[in-house]
C-alpha positions in Angstrom: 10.4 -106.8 19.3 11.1 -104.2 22.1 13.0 -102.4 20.0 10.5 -102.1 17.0 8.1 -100.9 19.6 10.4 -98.1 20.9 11.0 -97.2 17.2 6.9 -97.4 16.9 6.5 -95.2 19.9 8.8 -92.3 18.3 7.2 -92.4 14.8 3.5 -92.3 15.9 4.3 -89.5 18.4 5.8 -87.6 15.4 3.0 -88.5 12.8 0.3 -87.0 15.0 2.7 -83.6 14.8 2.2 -84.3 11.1 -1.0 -85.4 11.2 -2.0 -82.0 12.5 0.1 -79.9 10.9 -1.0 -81.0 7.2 -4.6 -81.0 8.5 -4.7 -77.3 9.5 -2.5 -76.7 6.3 0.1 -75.2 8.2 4.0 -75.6 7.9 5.2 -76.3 11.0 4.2 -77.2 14.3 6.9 -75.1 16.1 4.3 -72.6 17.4 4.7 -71.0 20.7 2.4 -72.7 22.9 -1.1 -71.6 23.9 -2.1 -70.5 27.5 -4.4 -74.2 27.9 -1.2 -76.3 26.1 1.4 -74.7 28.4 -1.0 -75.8 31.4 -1.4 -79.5 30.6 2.2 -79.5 30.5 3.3 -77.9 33.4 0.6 -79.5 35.5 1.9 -82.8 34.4 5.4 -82.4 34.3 6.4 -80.1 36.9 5.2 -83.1 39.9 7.3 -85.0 37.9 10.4 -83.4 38.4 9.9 -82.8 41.8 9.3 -86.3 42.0 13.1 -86.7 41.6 13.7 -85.2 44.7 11.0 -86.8 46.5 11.0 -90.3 45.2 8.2 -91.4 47.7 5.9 -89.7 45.7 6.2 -92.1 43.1 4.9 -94.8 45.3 2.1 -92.1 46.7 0.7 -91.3 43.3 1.4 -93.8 41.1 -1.4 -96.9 39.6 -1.4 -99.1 42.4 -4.7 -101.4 41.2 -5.2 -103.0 44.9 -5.4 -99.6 46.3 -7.4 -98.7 43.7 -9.4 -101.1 44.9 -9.4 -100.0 48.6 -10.7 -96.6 47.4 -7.9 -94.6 46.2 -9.7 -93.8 43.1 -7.3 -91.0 42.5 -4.6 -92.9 41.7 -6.4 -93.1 38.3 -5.6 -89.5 37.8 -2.5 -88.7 39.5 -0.5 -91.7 38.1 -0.2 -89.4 35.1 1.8 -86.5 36.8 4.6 -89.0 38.0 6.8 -91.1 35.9 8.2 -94.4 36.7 11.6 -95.6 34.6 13.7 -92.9 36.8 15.0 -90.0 34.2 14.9 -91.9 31.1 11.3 -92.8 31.5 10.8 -89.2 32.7 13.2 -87.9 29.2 10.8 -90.1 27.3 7.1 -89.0 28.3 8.2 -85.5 28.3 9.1 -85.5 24.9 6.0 -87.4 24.4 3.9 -85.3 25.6 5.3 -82.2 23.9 5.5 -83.4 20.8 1.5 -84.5 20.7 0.6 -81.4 22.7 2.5 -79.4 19.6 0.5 -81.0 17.3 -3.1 -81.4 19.4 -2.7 -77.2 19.5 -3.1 -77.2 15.6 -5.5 -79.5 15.7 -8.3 -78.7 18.9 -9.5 -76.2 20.6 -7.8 -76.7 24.6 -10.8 -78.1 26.0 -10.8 -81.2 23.8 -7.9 -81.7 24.3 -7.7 -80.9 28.2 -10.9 -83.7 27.6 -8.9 -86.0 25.8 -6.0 -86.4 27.6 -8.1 -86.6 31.2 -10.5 -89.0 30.2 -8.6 -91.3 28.3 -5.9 -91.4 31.1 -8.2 -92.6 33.7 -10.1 -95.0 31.0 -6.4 -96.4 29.9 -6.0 -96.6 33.4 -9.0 -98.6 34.3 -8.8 -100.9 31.3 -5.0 -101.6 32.0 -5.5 -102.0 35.7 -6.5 -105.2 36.5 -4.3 -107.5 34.6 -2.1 -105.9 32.2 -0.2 -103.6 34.0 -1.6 -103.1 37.9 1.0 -100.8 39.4 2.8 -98.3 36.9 2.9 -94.4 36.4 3.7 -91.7 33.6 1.8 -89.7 30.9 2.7 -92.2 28.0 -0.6 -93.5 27.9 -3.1 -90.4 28.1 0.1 -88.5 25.3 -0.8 -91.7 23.3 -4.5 -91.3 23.6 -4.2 -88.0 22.7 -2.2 -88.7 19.7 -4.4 -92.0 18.3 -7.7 -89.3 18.7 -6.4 -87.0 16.3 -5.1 -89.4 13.6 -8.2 -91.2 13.7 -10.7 -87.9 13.7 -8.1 -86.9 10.7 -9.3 -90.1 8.9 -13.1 -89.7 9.8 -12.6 -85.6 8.2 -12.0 -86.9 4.9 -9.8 -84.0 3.8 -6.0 -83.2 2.9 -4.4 -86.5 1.9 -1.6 -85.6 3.4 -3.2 -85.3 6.9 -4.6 -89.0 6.0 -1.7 -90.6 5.3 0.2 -89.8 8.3 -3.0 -90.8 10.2 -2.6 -94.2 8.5 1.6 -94.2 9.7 0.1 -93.8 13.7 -2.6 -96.7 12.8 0.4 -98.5 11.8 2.6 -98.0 15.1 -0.7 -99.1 16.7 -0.6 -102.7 15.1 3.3 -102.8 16.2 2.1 -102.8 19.6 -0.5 -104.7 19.1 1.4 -107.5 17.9 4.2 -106.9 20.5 1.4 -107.3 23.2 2.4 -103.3 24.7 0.2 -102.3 27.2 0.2 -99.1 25.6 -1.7 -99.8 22.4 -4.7 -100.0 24.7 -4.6 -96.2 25.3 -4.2 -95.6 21.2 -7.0 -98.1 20.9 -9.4 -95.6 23.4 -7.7 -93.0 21.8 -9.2 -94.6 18.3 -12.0 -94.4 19.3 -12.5 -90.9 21.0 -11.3 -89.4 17.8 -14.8 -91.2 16.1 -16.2 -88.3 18.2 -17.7 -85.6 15.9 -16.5 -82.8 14.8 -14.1 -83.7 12.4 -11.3 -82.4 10.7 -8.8 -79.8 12.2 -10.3 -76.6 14.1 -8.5 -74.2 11.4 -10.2 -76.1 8.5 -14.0 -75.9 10.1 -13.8 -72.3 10.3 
């Protein structure tokens, strides 16, 4: 089953590029990235390649629910701009997180998606937290979040069918996890659910 997950985690981060591409009736997603998207991804990423020189920071930064608990309430934040698995785990959330931030670019103006990826990190984070996964770090969750909230605001706009049915292949990755019991289909779920947020449809298409 681990593997069918990984293989879920690829395709959904892929359909959302889709997703958004189709939806602003574009061709590709290969645009140079704007001034907010470039942002989000250094502020994430750069800590996390320092953290390969500084391992302790792991430890320092990462979801640690006791602590949590003993008032380090940022740890709900800065968990995201470390990642645990050593460079594979760092390999994978960076490509992650570029591939949704390619597509959320097409899709969102930069401050729902600056909105997006915050608060559904720290809600994953609190939801996840007590039982299903008390100590971890990395951006996999608030990427998937991200991801999830554009496939299902596609759905809600109603228009290109195209856009639809790729947002109907990231549902799908969804129920893989959900069946494999992955800690991470709790962020698409939140990210479900933010994307019910009005407006809908892509930012290109309401103009």
């Amino acid at each position: 089953m681990g593997s069918l997950i990984a293989v879920a985690f690829w395709v959904l981060v892929v359909a959302v590029m889709l997703v958004a591409t189709a939806a602003a009736g574009d061709t590709t997603p290969w645009r140079p990235p704007r001034a907010s998207t470039a942002a989000l991804w250094l502020i994430v990423l750069v800590p996390s390649l320092v953290q390969l020189l500084v391992p302790a920071m792991l430890s320092g930064l990462r979801r640690d629910w006791p602590r949590i608990l003993d008032g380090q309430i940022w740890r709900l934040v800065t968990s995201v701009v470390v990642q645990d698995g050593g460079m594979a785990g760092l390999l994978f959330n960076a490509s992650c997180l570029t591939l949704v931030l390619l597509g959320a670019q097409l899709y969102w103006s930069g401050i729902r998606i600056w909105t997006t990826f915050w608060a559904g990190a720290i809600v994953s984070n609190l939801v996840v937290g007590p039982d299903l996964q008390p100590t971890g770090a990395g951006s996999s969750m608030a990427a998937f979040v991200l991801g999830s909230a554009i496939a299902a605001n596609a759905l809600c706009a109603r228009q290109r069918l195209r856009a639809a049915g790729w947002a109907s292949v990231v549902v799908g990755c969804v129920a893989v996890m959900v069946v494999g019991r992955d800690y991470h289909a709790v962020a698409c779920a939140v990210g479900l659910l933010a994307g019910l947020l009005p407006p809908y449809g892509s930012r290109s298409a309401r103009r």
